[in-house]
C-alpha positions in Angstrom: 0.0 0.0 0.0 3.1 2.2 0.0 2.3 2.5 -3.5 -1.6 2.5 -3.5 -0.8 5.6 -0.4 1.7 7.1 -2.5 -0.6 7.3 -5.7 -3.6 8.4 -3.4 -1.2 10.9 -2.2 0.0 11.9 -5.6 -3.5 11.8 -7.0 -4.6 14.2 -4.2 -2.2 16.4 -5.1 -2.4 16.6 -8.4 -6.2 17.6 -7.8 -5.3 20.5 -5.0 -2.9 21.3 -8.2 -5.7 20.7 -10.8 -8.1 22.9 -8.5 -5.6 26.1 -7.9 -4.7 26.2 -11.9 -8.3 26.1 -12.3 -9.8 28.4 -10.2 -7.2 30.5 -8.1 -4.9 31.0 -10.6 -7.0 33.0 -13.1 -7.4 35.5 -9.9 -4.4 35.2 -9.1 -2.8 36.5 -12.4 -5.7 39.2 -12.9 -4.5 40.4 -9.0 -1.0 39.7 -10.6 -1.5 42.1 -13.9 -3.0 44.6 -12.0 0.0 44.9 -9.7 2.0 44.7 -12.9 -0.1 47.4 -14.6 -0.4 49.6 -11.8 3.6 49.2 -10.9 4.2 49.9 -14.5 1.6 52.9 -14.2 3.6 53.9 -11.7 7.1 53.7 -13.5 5.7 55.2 -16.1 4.3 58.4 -13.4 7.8 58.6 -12.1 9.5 58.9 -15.0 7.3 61.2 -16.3 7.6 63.2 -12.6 11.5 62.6 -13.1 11.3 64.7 -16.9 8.7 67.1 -14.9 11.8 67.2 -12.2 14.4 68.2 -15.2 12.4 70.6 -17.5 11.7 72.2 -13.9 15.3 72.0 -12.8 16.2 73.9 -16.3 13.4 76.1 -16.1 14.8 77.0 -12.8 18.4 77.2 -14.0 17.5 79.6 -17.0 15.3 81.7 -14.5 18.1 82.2 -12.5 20.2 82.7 -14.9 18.2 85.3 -16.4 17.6 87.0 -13.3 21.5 86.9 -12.9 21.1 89.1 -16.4 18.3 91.2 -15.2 20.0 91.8 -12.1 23.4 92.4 -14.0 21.5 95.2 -15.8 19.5 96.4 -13.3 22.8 97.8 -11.7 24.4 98.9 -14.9 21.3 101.1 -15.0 21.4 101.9 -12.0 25.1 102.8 -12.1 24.4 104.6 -15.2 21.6 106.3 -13.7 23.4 107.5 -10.4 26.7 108.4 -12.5 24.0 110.6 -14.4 22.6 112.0 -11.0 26.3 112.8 -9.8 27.1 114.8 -13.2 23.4 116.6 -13.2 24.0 117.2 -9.6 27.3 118.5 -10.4 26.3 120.9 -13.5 23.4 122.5 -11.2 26.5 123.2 -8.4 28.8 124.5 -10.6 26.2 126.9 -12.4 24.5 127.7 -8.5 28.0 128.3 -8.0 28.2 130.5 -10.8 25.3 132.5 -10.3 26.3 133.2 -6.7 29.5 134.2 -7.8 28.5 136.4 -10.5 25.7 138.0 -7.6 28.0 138.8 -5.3 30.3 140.5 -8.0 26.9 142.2 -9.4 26.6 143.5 -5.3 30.2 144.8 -4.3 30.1 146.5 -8.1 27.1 148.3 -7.1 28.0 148.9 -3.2 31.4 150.7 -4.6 29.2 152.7 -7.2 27.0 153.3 -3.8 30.1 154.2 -1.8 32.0 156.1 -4.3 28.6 158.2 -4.8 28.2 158.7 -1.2 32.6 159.9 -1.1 32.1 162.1 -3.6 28.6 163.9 -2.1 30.4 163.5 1.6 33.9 165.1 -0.2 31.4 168.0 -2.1 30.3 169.0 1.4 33.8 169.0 2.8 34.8 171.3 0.5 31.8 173.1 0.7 32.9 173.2 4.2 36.6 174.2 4.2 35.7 176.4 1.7 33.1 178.5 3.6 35.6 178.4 6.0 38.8 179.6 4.2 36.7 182.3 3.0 34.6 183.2 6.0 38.7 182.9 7.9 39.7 185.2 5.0 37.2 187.5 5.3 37.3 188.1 8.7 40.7 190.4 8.7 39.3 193.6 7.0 42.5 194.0 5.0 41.9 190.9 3.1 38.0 192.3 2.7 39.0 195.1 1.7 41.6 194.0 -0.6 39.0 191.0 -2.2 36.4 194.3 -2.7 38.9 195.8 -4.3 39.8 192.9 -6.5 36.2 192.2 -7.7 35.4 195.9 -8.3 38.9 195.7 -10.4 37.5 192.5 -12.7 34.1 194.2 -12.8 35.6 197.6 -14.6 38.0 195.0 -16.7 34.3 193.1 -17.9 32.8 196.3 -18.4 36.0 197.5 -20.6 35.7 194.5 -22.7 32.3 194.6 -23.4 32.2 198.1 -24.4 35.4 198.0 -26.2 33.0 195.0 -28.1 29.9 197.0 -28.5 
């Protein structure tokens, strides 16, 4: 009966076999393909997540690099724009300068035309002054208004002379 056991054995098995390739293994490969499919699915989302990754990566890249440009420019302007500032800045001191300059010449010209005015009116009445007073001194002594009397009487008869010597 080792044989007759071993055949039962065998035959049982080959039914259990007969059974699962019958009815668990069509389940088992559909469970199978849609682990395959849906692990393929999701090779196929990763490397489409991995180009995704690298068209992001050089998207990145080339906007940092062009804001390295912009950036670059945006100070050259700037620069530009400042060394413009500093020259305009410069001009309008220069020409303020100028103008102050040429202002305060304009004002001492016209305070020494004022002050040369005011010497010459202050030196008219000076010698308005000493003269009065030479001649008043002068006059005082009776000799000398006697003599200056004398004098003008003298250039009055020499007019007179003249004019009837003309006539």
């Amino acid at each position: 009966m080792e044989i007759g056991g071993f055949l039962a054995s065998l035959a049982g098995f080959a039914i259990v076999v007969f059974v699962l390739w019958r009815y668990a293994k069509p389940p088992l490969q559909r469970v199978m393909r849609k682990e395959q499919e849906a692990i393929r699915q999701q090779m196929r989302d990763a490397e489409a997540a991995r180009e995704r990754l690298e068209e992001a990566e050089a998207k990145y890249r080339d906007a940092v690099e062009n804001a390295r440009t912009e950036a670059a420019r945006i100070r050259d302007t700037a620069r530009a724009d400042a060394q413009r500032i500093v020259e305009e800045m410069r001009e309008r001191a220069e020409r303020e300068a100028a103008r102050i300059r040429q202002s305060g010449e304009d004002l001492l010209v016209s305070q020494r035309q004022q002050i040369v005015r005011e010497l010459h009116a202050e030196i008219g009445e000076l010698s308005t002054e000493l003269a009065e007073r030479l001649v008043s001194d002068h006059m005082s002594e009776p000799a000398n208004r006697s003599a200056s009397v004398d004098r003008f009487l003298d250039e009055l008869e020499a007019m007179s002379g003249r004019s009837e010597g003309d006539g």
